[in-house]
C-alpha positions in Angstrom: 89.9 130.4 287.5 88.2 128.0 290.0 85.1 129.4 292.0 86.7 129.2 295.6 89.9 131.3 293.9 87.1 133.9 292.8 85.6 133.6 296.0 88.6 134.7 297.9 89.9 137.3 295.7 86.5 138.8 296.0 86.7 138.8 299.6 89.7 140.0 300.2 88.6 143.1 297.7 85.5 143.6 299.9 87.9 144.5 302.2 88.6 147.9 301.0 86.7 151.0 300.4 85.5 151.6 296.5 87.9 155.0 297.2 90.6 152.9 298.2 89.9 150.5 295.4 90.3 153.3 293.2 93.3 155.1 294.5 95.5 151.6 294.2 94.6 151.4 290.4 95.4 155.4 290.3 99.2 154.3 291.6 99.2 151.3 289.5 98.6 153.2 286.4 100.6 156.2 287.5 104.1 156.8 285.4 107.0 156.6 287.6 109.3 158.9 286.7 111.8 156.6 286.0 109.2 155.6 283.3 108.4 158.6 281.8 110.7 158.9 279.0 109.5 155.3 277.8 105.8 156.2 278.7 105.3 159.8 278.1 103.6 159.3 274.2 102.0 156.0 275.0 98.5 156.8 274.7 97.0 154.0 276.6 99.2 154.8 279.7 98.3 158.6 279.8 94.7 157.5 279.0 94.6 155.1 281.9 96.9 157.0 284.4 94.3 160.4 283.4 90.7 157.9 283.7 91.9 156.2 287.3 92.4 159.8 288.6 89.6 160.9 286.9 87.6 158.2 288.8 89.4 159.0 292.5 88.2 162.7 291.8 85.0 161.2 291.2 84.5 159.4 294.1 85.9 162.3 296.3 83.3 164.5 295.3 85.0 166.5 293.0 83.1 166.5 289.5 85.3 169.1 288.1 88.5 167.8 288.9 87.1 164.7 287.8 85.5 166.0 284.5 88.9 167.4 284.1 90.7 164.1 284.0 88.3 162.5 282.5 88.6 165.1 279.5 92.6 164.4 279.1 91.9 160.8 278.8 89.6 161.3 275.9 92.1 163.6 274.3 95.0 161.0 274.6 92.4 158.4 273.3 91.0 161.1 270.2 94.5 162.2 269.3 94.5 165.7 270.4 96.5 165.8 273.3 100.3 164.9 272.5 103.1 165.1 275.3 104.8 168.4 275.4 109.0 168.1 275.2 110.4 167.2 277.8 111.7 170.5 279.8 115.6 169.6 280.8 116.1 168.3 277.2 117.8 171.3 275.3 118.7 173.3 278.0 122.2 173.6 279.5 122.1 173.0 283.1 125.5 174.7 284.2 124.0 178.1 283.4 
């Protein structure tokens, strides 16, 4: 990448708040719903989605919401969080 392309993207990030920084990489990481089926096990999605709220908490002033976050990424990274079923599959919804 050529040094005035740097030079602009870097201004036009010093635009923003580090907050607001953070909260567009929270949405770009978030799972749509229309992507969840797809991305619901992918460990490197829920890691990511969990770490750029983790990091909005964070920057709000809100260590334990942000610890909290924080803590689910490491368990999609470590292996010991797994997605739960999904809640309408096996249930009839006429009843």
């Amino acid at each position: 990448m050529s040094e005035p392309t740097q030079l602009l993207k870097t201004d036009t990030l010093n635009q923003f708040t580090t907050l607001e920084l953070a909260q567009a990489l929270m949405e770009r990481l978030a799972i749509t719903p229309n992507d969840w089926h797809r991305l619901k096990s992918n460990r490197q999605a829920r890691a990511g989605e969990q770490a750029a709220a983790a990091l909005v908490f964070l920057l709000k002033d809100q260590p334990e919401e942000a610890l909290s976050r924080f803590n689910q990424a490491s368990g999609w990274l470590d292996r010991s969080l797994s997605a739960p079923p999904c809640p309408s599959h096996g249930h009839d919804r006429s009843h």
